[in-house]
N, C-alpha and C positions, 0 to 999 in steps of 0.2 A: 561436779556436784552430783551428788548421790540423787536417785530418782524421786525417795521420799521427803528430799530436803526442796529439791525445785520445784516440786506437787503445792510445800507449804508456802513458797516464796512466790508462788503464780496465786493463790487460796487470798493470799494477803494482799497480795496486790490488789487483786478484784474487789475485795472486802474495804479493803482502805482508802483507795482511788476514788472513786465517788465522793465522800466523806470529806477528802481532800479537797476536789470541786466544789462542792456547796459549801464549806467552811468560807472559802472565798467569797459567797455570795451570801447575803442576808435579806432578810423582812423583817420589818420592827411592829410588832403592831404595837399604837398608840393608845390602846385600851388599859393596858397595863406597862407598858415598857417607855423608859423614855429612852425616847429616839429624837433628841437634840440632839445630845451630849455625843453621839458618834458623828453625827454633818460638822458640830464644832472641831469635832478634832479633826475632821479631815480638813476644815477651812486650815487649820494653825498651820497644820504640817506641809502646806501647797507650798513647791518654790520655783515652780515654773509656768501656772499659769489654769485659771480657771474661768470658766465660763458658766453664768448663772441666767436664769429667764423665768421669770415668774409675773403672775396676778397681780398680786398685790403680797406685801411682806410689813407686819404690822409691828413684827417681832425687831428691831432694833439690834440687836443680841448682833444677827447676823450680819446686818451689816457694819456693824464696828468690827468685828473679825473681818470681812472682806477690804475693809477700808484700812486694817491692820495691817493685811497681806501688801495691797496696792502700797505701800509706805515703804514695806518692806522691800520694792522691787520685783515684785510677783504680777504678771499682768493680769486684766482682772478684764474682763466685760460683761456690760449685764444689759441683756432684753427685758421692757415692762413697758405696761402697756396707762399710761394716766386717767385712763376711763374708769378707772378703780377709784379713782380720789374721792368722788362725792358718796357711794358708800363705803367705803370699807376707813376708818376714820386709822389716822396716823402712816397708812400708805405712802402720800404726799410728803410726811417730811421724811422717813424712810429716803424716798427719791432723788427730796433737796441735799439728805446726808449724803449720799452717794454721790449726788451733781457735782457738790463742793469738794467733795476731794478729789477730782479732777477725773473719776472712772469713764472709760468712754461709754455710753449709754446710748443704746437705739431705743424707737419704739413704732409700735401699727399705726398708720394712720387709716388704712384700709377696712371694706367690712370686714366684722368679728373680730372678737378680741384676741389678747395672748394668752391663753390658758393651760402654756405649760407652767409646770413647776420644776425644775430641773435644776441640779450645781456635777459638771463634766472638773476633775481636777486630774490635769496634764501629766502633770511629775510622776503622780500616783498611779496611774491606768486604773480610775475610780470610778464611778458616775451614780449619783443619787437622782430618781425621780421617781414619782408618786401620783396622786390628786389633790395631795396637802401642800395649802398655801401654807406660808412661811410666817406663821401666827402662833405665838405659843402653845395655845391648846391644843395646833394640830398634832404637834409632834410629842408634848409631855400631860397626861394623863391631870386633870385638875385631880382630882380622887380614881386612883385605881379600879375600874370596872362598875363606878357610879357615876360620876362625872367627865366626860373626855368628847371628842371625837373619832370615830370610826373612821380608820384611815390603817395602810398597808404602805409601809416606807421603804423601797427597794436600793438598795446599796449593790452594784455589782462593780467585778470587775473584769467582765466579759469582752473582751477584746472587737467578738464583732457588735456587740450594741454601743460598745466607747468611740469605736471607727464612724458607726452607724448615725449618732448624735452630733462627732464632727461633723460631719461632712450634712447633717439640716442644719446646726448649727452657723455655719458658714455660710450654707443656701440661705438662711433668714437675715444675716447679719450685711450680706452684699444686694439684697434685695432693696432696689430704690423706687421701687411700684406703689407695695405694702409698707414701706417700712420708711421710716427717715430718722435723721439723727437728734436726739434727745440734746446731749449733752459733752464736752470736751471731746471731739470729732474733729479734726481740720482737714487733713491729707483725705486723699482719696480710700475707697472701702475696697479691702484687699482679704482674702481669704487665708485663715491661716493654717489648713492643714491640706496634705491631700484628699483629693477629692476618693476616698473608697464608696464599694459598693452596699446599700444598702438591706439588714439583713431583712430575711422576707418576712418575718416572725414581727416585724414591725410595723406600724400606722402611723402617717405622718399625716392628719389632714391640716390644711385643704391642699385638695387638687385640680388644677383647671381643668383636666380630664376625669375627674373623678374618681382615677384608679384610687385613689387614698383614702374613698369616700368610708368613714366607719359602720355607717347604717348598712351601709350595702355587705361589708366584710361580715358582721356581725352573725346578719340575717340568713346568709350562706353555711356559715356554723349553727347555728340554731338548727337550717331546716335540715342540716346534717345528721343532727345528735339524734336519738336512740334509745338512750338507757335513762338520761336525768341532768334536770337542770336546776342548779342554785345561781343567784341572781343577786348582788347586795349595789342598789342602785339609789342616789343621791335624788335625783329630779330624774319624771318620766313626762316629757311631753310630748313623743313623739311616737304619732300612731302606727307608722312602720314596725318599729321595735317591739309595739303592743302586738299590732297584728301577728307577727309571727311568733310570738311567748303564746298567743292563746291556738295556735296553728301547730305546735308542739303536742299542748295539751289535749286538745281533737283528735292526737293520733298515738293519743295513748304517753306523752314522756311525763313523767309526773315533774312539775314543777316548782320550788319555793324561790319564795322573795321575802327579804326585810330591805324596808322601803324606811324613809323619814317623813314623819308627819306633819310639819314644818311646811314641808310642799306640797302635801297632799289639800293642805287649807290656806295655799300661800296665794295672796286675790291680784298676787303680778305673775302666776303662773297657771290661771283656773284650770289648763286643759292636763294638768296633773292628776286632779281626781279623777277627770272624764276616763284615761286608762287605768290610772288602778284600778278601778270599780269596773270595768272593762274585763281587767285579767282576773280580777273576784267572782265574777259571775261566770267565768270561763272553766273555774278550777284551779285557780294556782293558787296556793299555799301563800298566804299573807302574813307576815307580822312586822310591826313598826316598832322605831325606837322606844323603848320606854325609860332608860337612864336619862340623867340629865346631859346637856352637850348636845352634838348634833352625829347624824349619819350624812358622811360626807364621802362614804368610801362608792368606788365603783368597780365592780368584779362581777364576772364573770365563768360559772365553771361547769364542761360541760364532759360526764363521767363518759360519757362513751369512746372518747380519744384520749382522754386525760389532758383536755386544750383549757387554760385558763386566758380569759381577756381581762386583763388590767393595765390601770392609763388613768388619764385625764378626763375621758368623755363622760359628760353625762345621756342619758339617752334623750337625747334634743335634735334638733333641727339642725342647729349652730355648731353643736358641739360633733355632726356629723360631717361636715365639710366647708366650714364657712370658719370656725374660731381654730386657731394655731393648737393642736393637741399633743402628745403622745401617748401609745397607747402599745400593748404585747400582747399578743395572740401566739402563746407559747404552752409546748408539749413539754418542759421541763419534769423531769417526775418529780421531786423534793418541790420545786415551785406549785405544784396543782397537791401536793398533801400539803402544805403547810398551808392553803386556804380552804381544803377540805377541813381541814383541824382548826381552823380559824371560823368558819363557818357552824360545824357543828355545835362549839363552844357560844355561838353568837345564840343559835338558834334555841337548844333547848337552856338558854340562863332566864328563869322566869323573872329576875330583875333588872336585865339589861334591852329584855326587846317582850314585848306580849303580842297576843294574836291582834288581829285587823277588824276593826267593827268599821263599816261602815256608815257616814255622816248623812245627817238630811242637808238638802239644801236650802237655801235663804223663803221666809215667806213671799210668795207674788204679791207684787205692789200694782196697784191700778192706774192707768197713765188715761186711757179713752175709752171708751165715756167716761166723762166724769161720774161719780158716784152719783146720783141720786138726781141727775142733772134733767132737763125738759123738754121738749122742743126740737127732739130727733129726730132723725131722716129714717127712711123706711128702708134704708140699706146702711150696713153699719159694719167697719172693722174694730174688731174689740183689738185695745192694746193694752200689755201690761210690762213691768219691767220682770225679770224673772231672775233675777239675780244670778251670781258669778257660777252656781254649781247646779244648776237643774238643764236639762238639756232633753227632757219629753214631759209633755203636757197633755192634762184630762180636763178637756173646756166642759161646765157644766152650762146646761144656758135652757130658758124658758120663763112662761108666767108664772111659775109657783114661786113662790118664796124659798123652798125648795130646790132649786131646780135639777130638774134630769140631765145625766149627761148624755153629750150631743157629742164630744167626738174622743175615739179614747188614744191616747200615745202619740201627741203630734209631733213632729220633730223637724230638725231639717237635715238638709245632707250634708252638712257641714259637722252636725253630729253624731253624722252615722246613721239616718234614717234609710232602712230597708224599700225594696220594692212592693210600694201597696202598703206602704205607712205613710199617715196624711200628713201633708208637709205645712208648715205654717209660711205667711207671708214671710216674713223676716223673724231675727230670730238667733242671741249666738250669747254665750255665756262673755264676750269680749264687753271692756266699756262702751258705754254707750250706746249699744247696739239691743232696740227694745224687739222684743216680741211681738208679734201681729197676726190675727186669723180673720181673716174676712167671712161674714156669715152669708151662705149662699141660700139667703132664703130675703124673701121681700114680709119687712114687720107692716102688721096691721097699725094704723093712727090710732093717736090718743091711746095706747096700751102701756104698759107698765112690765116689764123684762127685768129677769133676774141673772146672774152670770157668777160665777166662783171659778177658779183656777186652781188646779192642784199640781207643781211643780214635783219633777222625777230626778233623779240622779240615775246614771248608770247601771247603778246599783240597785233600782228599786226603790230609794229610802226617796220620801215623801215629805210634802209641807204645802199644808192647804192656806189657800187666801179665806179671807171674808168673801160673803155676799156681798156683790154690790145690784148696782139699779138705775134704769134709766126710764124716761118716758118718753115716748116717740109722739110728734106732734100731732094735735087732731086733723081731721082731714079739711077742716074750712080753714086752719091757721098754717098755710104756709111758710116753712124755716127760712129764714133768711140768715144767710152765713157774714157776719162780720168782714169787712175788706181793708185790708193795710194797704195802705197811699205808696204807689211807685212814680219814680221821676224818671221815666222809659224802661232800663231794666235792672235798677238799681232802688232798693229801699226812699221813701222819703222820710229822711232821719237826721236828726242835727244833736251835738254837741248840748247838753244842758247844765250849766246855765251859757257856755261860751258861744250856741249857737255855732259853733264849726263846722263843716262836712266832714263825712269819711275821707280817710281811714280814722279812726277810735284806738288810742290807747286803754290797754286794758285797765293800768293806776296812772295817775300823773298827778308832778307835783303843782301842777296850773287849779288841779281840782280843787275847791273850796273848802270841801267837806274833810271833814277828819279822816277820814278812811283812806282820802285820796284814788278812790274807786270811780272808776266813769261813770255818767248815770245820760243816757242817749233819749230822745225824744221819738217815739213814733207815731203817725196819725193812721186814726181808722175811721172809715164811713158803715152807716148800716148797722151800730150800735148805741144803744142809750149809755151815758154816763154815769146814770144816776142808780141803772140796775141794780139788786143786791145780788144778782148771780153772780158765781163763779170766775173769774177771769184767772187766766191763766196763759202767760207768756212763754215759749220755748223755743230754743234757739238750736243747731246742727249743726257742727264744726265739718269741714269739710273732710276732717278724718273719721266722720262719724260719731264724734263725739255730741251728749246731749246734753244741754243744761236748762234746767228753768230757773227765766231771769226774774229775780225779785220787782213788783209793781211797788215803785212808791208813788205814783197820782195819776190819779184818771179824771178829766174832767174836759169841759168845752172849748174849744180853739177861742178866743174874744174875735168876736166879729163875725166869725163863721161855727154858726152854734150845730149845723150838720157836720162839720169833721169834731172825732174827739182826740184830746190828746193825751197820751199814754207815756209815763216816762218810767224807764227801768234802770236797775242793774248789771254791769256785764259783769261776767261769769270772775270768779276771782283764782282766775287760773294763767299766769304766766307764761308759760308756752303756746298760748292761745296766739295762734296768726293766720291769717287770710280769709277769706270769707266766713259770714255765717248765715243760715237762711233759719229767718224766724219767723212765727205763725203767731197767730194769735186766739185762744178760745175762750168763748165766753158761753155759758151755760151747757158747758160740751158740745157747742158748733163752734169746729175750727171754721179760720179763715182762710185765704191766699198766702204762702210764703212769700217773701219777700229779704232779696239779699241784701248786705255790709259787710265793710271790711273792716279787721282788725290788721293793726300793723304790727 
């Protein structure tokens, strides 16, 4: 061969080679592309044997094709996890369709769930996984770039991540710790490929040594990077991952994020604002979804290596070493531009995502003293509820009506309160969990004190309470605190009308009333009946949960006109068991708590 002919035939090769590689390998983004219709056709075409593991799969579709396959003679097994059943609605028959045609099915019993999404097909040397559950809209677009899920759907056929996913595949399916048999299992659990090495470009958490841990891999890459970071992240609850995004920014890497809003205001996720509003105030580049659908994607991309992290994790607790993941921490070039290019496209579409405002949090609700209440002790801890998103407080407190503030920025260190920020008693955007500052000052008698609360978000953004007001007792009438009746160290409390002892069903159908709600009896000394103050029942699960129990009659024991008796409601919350310590106040003097049990 002539020198100018082998010049062209090396030009080409180098030129075409590549092109070659990634032609093998795809991303579907789900914004505009459907990306069923290629996993369908790889189910059809399977004739030696596929391996699936997913969330939840709501989409039916899929499993009539896998159930097609198994008919066919193609083996089939599939990992899921039934803790999906009561949210994600159609999951469960999903399941039962796969039960019935005989597929063998494992599933977690262990903590954390399974939240890979994965389909491995054998014959093919194929492997599809993502962060997209197996729901229609993950994978096909309801309206093209208005209505979809944000989601990145990888199809490879890379031989060491197909080896890679056997051999966790295998490790989860022979695992009888974490995992047990669902469904059509008899014979013993046997592995079905060889065991290869796993590539390193890969995360598999959890790990009982933590090597696999995602937070930790993550955060090593961050405090690596350099040049710049994009960030498209589903749910952020986890302060690690915050800290070092805003540890980036401090040293100069400029940083964006599109986040979903959904979690930013979601009240089963509250510590999701607490970092957004965290890395807002920090400097990183904000914008949330604004199409219809959801942002469910989770990526990672960091210019200065050209390292993209994409997978299953969210940046959570769980999702770092506790729930079954996979996840790529991969230098691919074509893999890190096609979500540069997916990225930039997300970022500047003014109808797909807009910039990030920042939310106020909930008004302060007043818990103690009662508003406007009498008869107060000349030391006094103000409580209020502060709802799921404020997490620093500006206690106003004095005789004007008016009042000046008295402490500015309380926090606690659960929210990140600094050295030489006043800390409040107790104190957490979780349920049940109130707010408290005890005033280190002794009140004058017979005075009249004003008090307002103005709840902070991370962020700065604000929401004032009312004035409230109390009067502290004169100095010749001293407060006597209300006392609930204990039988040694146990509440005394019966059944009403059946008169029973604890433990207390929370409903029963023994109950009378229509509601078939419990309604329990307590006595207390050291109060009038007849009062028209305030009363006010409250009761503490021993998870911290609070509830105040509805008074339906107050009035005198017959025969013993010194005890009164008190009957309430219990809480009408079903998961409620084991003790509860309840108080009693009446004109804003609490009394004694005193425990019961729910069974």
């Amino acid at each position: 061969m002539s020198l100018p002919k082998l010049l062209i035939s090396v030009v080409l090769t180098v030129l075409i080679f590549p092109v070659v590689i990634q032609a093998q390998e795809r991303l579907c983004d789900t914004a505009f592309e459907d990306c069923r219709t290629p996993l369908w056709n790889l189910i059809d075409a399977e004739t030696a044997g596929i391996d699936v593991a997913f969330w939840f799969m709501q989409d039916s579709s899929y499993a009539t094709k896998l159930i097609n396959r198994f008919k066919a003679g193609v083996p089939v097994r599939v990992i899921v996890d039934p803790r999906a059943n009561p949210t994600y609605a159609g999951n469960e028959a999903v399941l039962d369709q796969l039960k019935a045609a005989g597929i063998p099915m494992r599933y977690k019993i262990g903590d954390g769930i399974v939240h890979w999404k994965m389909m491995l097909f054998v014959g093919q040397n194929k492997l599809e996984f993502s962060g997209a559950n197996y729901s229609g809209n993950f994978f096909v677009p309801d309206a093209p770039h208005v209505n979809y899920m944000d989601e990145a759907i990888y199809f490879t056929n890379d031989l060491s991540l197909i080896q890679s996913f056997k051999t966790k595949y295998d490790d989860v399916w022979t695992n009888t710790v974490q995992y047990a048999n669902y469904a059509n299992i008899t014979g013993p659990l046997t592995r079905k490929y060889p065991t290869f090495a796993i590539n390193p470009e890969l995360n598999f958490p959890p790990s009982v040594d933590s090597s696999q841990d995602f937070l930790t891999r993550t955060q090593q890459n961050l405090n690596a990077e350099t040049k710049k970071i994009d960030i498209i992240m589903y749910r952020i609850t986890n302060q690690g991952f915050t800290d070092t995004t805003i540890a980036a920014v401090k040293r100069g890497v400029p940083v964006r994020l599109i986040h979903e809003p959904d979690e930013y205001r979601n009240l089963e996720r509250q510590w999701d604002s607490w970092n957004v509003d965290r890395m807002y105030m920090a400097g990183v580049q904000i914008k949330m979804r604004k199409h219809l659908g959801l942002n469910h994607q989770k990526s990672v991309l960091l210019y200065g290596r050209g390292l993209t992290i994409f997978g299953s994790s969210n940046w959570t607790g769980p999702s770092s070493n506790s729930q079954l993941e996979h996840n790529y921490f991969t230098t691919k070039p074509w893999f890190f531009q096609w979500f540069v290019n997916q990225f930039e496209r997300k970022w500047n579409s003014s109808t797909e995502n807009e910039p990030f405002v920042p939310l106020p949090p909930t008004q302060p609700a007043n818990l103690s003293p009662v508003n406007s209440s009498i008869g107060q002790p000349a030391t006094i801890t103000l409580q209020w509820e502060g709802g799921p998103w404020a997490h620093n407080y500006d206690i106003y407190f004095g005789t004007s009506p008016n009042p000046p503030l008295l402490v500015a920025n309380a926090s606690t260190l659960q929210s990140g309160a600094q050295g030489g920020q006043p800390l409040l008693e107790t104190g957490s955007p979780d349920d049940g969990v109130k707010e408290t500052y005890k005033l280190g000052i002794t009140l004058q008698p017979g005075t009249t004190y004003f008090w307002r609360i103005v709840g902070k978000t991370m962020a700065n953004q604000t929401a004032t309470g009312p004035v409230w007001s109390f009067t502290t007792a004169s100095g010749t009438t001293p407060v006597t605190a209300p006392v609930l009746l204990n039988e040694g160290s146990r509440a005394m409390v019966l059944h009403s009308p059946l008169f029973t002892r604890e433990p207390f069903a929370v409903t029963s159908p023994l109950n009378s009333i229509t509601d078939q709600r419990t309604r329990v009896m307590l006595f207390a000394q050291n109060v009038d009946p007849k009062t028209s103050s305030t009363w006010v029942v409250t009761a503490v699960s021993t998870h911290g949960a609070s509830y105040q129990l509805p008074i339906e009659y107050v009035g005198p024991f017959p025969g013993l006109e010194f005890i009164t008796t008190i009957i309430v409601r219990l809480p009408q919350d079903l998961a409620l068991h084991g003790d509860l310590s309840v108080n009693l106040t009446v004109a804003g003097v609490r009394s004694n708590n005193v425990v019961f049990a729910i069974q």
